[in-house]
C-alpha positions in Angstrom: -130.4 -124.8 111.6 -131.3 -121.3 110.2 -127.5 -119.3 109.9 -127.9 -115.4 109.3 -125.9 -112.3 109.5 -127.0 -108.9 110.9 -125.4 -105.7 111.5 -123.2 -105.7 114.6 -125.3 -102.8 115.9 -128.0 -105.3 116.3 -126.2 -106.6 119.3 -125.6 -106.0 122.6 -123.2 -105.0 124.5 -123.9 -107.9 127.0 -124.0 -110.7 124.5 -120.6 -110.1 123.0 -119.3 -109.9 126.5 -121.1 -113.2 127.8 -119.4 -115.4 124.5 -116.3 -113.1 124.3 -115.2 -114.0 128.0 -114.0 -117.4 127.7 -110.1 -118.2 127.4 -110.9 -120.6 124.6 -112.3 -117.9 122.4 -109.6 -115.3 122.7 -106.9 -118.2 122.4 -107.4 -118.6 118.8 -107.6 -114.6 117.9 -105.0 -112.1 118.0 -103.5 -110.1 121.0 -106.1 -107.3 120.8 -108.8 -109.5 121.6 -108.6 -109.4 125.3 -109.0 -112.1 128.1 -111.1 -111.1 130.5 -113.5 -109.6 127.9 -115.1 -107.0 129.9 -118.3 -104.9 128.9 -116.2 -102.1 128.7 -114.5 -104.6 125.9 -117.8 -105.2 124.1 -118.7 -101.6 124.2 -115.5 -100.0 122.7 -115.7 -103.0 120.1 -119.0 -101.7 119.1 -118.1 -98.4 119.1 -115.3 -99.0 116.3 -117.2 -101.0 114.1 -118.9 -100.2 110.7 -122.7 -102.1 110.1 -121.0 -103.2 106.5 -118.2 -104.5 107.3 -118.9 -106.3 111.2 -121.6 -108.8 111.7 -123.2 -110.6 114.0 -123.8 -114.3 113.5 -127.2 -115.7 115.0 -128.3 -119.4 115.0 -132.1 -118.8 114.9 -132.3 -115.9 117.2 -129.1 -116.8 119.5 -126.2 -114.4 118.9 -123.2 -116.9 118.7 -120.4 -114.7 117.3 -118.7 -112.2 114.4 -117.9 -112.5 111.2 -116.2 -109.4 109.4 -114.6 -108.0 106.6 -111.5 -106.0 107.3 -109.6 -104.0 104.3 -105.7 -103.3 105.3 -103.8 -102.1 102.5 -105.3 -103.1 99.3 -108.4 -101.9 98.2 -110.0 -105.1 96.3 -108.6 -107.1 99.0 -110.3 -107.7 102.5 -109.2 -110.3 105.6 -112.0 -112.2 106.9 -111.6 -112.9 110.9 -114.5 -114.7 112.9 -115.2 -116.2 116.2 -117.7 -118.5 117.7 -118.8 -119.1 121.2 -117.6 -122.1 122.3 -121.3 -123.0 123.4 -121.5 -123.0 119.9 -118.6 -125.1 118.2 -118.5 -127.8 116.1 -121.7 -127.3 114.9 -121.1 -126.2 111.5 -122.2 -122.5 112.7 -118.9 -120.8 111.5 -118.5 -122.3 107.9 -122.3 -121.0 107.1 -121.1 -118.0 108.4 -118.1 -117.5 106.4 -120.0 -118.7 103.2 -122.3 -115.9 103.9 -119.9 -113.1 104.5 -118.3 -114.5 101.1 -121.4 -113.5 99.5 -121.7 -110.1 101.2 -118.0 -109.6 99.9 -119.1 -109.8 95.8 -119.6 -106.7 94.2 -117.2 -105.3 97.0 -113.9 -107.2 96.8 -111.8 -109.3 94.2 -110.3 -111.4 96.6 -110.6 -112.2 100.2 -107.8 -113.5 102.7 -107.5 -115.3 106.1 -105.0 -115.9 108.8 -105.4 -118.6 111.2 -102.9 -119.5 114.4 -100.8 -122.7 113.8 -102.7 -124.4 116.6 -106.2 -123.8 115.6 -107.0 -126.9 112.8 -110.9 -126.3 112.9 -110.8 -122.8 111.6 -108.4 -124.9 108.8 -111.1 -126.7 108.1 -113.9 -124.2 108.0 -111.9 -121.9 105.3 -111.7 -124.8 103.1 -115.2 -126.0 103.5 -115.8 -122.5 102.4 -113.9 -122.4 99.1 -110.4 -121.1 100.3 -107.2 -122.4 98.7 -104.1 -122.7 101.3 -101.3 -120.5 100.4 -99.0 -121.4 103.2 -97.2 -120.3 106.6 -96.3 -116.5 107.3 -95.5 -115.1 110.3 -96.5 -118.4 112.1 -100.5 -118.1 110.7 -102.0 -120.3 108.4 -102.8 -118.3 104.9 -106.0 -118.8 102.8 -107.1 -117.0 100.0 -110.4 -117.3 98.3 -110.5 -115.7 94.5 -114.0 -114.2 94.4 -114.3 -114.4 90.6 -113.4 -117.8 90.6 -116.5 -119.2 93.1 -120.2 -119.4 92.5 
């Protein structure tokens, strides 16, 4: 299976609505993702999104969900957050994913973090496929962070 990334603008409306409107997707992200995930939803998503920094993640030429890069307070430091259509889990898709976001990050960032819900063990297990070291529980999330200078 072929894993790429490509500029959120790239997608429709329609597609992010169709994946985004599922209970199981919007369980694992935080309260401004909402459930139902109307095209409204999809449309103001869009609308606040940079090409550099949101992507869309395709499995050959499906859309299956987003990866980005998000930069809150410190300039060499950026949160990666990700979902996947749950059409889609379990099939590897959002480890390649990260790993390829990773490598959009170099050049850009020193160090890259993630926060995942206490409940949700596969996105554990994707962020350590993908390199990141566990750094422990804060505000009841998971922490990883991933060194850039230290990977290949």
């Amino acid at each position: 299976m072929t894993t790429t990334l490509r500029p959120i603008s790239s997608v429709l409306p329609e597609q992010i609505q169709l994946l985004a409107n599922d209970p199981r997707v919007g369980k694992h992200l935080r309260a401004t993702f909402p459930y139902p995930y109307t095209l409204d939803d999809a449309k103001k998503f869009l609308s606040l999104c940079q090409d550099d920094s949101v992507f869309g993640i395709f499995e050959e030429k499906d859309f299956v969900g987003v990866v980005s890069l998000q930069v809150h307070h410190q300039p060499e430091e950026a949160e990666v957050g990700y979902w996947i259509g749950v059409p889609y889990w379990g099939q590897g898709i959002a480890t390649r994913a990260v790993e390829k976001v990773i490598h959009q990050a170099r050049g850009r960032f020193e160090r890259l973090i993630a926060k995942v819900f206490l409940d949700n063990p596969a996105s554990c297990r994707v962020l350590e496929k993908a390199g990141f070291e566990y750094q422990g529980v804060e505000l009841g999330e998971h922490v990883y962070r991933l060194t850039l200078s230290e990977t290949y």
